[in-house]
N, CA, C and O atoms as a GROMACS GRO file, in nm:
protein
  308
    1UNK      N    1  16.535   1.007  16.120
    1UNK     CA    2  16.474   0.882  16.158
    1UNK      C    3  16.420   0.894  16.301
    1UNK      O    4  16.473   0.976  16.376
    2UNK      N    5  16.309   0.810  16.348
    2UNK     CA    6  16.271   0.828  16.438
    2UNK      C    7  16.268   0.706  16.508
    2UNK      O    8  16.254   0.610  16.432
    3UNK      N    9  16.280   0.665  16.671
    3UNK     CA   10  16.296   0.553  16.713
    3UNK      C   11  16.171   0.559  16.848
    3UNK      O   12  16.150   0.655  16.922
    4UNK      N   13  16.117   0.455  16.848
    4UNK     CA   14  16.019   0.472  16.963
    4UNK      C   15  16.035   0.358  17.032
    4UNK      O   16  16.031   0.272  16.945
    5UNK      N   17  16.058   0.279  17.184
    5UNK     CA   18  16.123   0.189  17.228
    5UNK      C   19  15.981   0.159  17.346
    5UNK      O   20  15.905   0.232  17.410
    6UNK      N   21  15.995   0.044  17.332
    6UNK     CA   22  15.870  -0.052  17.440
    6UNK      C   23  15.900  -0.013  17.578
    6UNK      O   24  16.016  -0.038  17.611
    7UNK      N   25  15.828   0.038  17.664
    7UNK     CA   26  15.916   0.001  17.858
    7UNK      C   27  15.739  -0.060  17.921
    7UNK      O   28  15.628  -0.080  17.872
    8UNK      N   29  15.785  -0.067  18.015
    8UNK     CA   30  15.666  -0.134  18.154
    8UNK      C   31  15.618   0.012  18.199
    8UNK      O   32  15.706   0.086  18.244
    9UNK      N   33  15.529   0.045  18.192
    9UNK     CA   34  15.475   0.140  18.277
    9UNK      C   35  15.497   0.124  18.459
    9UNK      O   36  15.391   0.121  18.522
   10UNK      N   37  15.578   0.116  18.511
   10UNK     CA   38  15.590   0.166  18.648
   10UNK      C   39  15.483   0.195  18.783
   10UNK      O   40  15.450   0.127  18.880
   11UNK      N   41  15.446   0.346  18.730
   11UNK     CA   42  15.375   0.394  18.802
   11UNK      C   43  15.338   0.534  18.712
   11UNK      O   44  15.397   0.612  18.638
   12UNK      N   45  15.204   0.514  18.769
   12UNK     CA   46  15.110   0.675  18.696
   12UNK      C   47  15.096   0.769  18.808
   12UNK      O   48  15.054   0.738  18.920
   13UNK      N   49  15.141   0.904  18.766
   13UNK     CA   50  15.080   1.001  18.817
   13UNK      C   51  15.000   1.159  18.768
   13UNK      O   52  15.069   1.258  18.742
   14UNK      N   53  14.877   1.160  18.764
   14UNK     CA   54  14.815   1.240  18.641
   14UNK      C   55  14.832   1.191  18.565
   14UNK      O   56  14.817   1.069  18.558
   15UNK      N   57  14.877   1.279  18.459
   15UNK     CA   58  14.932   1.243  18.255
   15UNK      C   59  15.113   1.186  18.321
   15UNK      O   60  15.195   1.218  18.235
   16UNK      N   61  15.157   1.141  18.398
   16UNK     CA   62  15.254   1.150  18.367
   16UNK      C   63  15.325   0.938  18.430
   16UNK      O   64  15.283   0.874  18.526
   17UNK      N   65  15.375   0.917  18.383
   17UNK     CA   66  15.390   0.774  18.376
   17UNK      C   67  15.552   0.759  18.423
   17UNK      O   68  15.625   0.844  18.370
   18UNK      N   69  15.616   0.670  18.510
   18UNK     CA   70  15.745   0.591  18.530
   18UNK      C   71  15.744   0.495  18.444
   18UNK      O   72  15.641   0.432  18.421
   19UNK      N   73  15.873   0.465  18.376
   19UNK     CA   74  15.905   0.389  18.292
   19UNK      C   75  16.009   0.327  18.305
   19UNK      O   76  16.096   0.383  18.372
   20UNK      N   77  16.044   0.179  18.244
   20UNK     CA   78  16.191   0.140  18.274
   20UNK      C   79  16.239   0.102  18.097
   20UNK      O   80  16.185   0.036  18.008
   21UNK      N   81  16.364   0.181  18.110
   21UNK     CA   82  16.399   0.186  17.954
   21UNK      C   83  16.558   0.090  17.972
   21UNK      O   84  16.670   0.141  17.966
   22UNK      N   85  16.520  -0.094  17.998
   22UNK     CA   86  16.644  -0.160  18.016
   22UNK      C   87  16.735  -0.059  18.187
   22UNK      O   88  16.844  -0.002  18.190
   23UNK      N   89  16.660  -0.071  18.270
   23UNK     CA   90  16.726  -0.058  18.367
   23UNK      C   91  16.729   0.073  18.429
   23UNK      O   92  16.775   0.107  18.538
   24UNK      N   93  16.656   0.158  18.312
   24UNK     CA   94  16.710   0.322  18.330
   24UNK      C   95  16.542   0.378  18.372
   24UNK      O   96  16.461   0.364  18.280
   25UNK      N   97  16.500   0.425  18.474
   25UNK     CA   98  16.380   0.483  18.450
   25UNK      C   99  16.387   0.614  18.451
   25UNK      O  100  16.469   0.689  18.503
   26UNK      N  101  16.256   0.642  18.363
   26UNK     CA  102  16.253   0.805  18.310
   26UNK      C  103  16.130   0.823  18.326
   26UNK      O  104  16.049   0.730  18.322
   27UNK      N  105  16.095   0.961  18.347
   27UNK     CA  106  15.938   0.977  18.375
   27UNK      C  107  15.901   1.036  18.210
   27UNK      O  108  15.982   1.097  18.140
   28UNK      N  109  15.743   0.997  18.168
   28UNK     CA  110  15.694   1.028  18.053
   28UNK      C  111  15.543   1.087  18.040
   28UNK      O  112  15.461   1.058  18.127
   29UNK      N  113  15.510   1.164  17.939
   29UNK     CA  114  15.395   1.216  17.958
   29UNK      C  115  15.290   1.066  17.886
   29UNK      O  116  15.317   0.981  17.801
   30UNK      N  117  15.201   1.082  17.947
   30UNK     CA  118  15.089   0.985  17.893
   30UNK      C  119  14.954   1.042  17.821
   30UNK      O  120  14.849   0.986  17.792
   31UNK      N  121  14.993   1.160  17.805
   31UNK     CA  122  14.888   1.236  17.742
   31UNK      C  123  14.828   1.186  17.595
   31UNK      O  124  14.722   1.228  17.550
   32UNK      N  125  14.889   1.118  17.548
   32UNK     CA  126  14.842   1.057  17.445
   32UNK      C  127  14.800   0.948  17.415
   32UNK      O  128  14.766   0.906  17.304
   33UNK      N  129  14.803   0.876  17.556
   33UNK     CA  130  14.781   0.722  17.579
   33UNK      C  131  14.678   0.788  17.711
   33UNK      O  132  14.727   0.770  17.822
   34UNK      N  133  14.574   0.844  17.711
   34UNK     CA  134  14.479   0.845  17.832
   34UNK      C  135  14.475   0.722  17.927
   34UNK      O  136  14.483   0.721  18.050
   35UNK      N  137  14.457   0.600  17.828
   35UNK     CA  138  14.379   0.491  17.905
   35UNK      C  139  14.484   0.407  17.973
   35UNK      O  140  14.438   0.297  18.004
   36UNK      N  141  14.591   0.421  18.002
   36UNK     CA  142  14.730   0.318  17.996
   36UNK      C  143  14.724   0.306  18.162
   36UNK      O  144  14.676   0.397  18.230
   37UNK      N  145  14.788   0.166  18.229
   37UNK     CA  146  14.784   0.144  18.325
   37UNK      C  147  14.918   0.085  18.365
   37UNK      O  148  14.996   0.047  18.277
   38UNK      N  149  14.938   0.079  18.452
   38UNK     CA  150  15.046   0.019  18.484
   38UNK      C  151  15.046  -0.134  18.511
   38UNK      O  152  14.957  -0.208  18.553
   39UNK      N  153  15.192  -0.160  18.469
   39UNK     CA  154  15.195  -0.282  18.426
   39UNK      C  155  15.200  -0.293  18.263
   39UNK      O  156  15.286  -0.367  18.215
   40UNK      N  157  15.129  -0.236  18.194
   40UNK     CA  158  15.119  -0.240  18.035
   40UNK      C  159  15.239  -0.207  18.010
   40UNK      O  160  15.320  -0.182  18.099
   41UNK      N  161  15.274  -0.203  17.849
   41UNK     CA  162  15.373  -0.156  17.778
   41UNK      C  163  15.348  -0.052  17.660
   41UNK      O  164  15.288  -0.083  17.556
   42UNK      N  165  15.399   0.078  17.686
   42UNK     CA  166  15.419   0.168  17.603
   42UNK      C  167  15.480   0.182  17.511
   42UNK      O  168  15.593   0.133  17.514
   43UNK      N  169  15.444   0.241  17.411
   43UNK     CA  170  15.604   0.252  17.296
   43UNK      C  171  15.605   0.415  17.340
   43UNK      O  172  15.507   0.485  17.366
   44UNK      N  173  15.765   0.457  17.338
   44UNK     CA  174  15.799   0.547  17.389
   44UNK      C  175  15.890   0.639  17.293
   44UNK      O  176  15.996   0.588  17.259
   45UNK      N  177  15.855   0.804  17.232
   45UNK     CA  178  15.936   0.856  17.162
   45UNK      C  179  15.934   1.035  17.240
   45UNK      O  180  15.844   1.108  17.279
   46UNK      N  181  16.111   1.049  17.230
   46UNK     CA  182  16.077   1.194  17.296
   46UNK      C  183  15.995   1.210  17.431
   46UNK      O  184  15.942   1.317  17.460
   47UNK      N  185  15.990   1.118  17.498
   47UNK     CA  186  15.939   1.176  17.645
   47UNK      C  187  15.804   1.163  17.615
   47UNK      O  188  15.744   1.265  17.650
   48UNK      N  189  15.707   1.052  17.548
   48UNK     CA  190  15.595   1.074  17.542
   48UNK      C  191  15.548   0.888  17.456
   48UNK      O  192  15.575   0.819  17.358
   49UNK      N  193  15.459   0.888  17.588
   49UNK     CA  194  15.407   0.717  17.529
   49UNK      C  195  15.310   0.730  17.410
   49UNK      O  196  15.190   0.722  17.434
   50UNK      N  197  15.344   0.746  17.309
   50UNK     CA  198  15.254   0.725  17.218
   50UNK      C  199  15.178   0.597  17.116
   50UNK      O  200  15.129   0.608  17.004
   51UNK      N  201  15.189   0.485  17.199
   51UNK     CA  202  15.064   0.418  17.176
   51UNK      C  203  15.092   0.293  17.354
   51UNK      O  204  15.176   0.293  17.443
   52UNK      N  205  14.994   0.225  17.330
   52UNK     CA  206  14.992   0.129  17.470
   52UNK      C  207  15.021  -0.021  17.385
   52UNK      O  208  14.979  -0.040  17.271
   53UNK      N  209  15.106  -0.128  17.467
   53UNK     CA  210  15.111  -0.248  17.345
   53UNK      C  211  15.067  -0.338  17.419
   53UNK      O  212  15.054  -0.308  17.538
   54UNK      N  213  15.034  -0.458  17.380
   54UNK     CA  214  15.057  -0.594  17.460
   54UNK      C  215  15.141  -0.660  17.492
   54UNK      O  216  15.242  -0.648  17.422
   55UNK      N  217  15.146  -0.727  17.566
   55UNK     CA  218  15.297  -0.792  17.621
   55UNK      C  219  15.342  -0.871  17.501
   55UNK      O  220  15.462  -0.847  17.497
   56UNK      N  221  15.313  -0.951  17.400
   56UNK     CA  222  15.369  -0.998  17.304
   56UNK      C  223  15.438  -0.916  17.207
   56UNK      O  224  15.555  -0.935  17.174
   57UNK      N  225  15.343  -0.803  17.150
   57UNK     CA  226  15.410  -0.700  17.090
   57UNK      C  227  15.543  -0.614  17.113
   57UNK      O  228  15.626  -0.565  17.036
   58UNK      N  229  15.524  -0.616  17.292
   58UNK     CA  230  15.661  -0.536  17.330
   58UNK      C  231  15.776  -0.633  17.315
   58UNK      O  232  15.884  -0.599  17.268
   59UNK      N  233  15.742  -0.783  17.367
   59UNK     CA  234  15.878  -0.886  17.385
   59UNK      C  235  15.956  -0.844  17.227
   59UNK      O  236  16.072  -0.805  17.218
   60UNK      N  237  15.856  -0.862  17.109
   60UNK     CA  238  15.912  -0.808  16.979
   60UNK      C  239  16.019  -0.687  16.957
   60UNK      O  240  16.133  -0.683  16.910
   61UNK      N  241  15.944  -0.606  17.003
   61UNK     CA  242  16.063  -0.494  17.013
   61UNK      C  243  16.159  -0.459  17.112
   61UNK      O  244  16.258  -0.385  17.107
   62UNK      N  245  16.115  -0.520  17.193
   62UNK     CA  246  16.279  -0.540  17.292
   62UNK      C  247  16.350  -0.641  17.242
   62UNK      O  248  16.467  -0.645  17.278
   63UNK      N  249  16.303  -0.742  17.154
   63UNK     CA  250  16.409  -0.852  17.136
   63UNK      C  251  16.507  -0.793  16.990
   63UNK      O  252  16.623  -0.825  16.964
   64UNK      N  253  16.426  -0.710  16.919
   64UNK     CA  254  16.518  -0.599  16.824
   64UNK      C  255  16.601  -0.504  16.853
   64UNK      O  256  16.681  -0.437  16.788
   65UNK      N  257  16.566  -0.510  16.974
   65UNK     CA  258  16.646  -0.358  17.028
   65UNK      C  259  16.772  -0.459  17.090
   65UNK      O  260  16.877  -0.395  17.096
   66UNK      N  261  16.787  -0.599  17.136
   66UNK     CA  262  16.872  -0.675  17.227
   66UNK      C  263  16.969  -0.729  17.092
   66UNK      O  264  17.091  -0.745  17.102
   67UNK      N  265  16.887  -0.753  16.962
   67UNK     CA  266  16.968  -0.788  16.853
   67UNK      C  267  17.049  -0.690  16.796
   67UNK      O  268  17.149  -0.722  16.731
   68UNK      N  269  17.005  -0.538  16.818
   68UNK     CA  270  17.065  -0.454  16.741
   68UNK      C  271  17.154  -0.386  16.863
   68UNK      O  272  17.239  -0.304  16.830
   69UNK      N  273  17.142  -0.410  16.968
   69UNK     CA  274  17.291  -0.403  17.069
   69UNK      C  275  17.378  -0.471  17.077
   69UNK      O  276  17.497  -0.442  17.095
   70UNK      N  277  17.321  -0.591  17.062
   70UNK     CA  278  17.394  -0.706  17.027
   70UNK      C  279  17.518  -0.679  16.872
   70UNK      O  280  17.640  -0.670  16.877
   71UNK      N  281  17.448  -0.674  16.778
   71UNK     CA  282  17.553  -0.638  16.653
   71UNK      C  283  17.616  -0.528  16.696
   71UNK      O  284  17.717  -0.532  16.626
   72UNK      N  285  17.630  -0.393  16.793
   72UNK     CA  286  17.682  -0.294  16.798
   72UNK      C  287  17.781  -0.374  16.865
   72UNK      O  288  17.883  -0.390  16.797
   73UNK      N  289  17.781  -0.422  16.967
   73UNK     CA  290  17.849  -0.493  17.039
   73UNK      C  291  17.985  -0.535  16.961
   73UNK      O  292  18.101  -0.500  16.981
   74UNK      N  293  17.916  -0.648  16.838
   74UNK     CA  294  18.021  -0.662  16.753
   74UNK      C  295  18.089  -0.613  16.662
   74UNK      O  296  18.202  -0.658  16.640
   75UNK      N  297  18.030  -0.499  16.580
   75UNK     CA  298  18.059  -0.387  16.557
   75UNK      C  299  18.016  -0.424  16.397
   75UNK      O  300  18.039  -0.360  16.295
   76UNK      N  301  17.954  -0.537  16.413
   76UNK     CA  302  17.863  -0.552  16.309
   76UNK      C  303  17.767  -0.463  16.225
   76UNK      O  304  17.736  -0.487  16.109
   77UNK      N  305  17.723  -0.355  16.301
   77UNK     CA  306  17.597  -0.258  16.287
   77UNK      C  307  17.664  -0.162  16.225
   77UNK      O  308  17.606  -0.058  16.191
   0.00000   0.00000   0.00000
């Protein structure tokens, strides 16, 4: 299975992008997202933004990712 997770783009440098993954930042290649700016939202798999989203689209998948920590939490999952 594969999981690809929304962050804020940070800061660009070359192909390579800052990200905040819930608190944690990691640097990522942007080589596949040429046009991405900061401020936007990436979906992120393996160290590599592979597509750019809109801010509505990302709230979506962070609010899945907050539900499905959430059930781990309870041990629901």
């Amino acid at each position: 299975m594969c999981l690809a997770v929304p962050a804020p783009i940070l800061s660009i440098e070359g192909a390579r992008g800052l990200i905040d993954l819930d608190g944690v930042r990691r640097e990522v290649s942007l080589l596949l997202c040429p046009g991405a700016r900061v401020g936007q939202y990436a979906l992120v798999h393996a160290g590599f933004a592979i597509s750019v989203l809109d801010e509505e689209e990302a709230a979506k998948g962070l609010e899945a990712f907050a539900e499905y920590r959430r059930l781990m939490e309870e041990g629901a999952a």
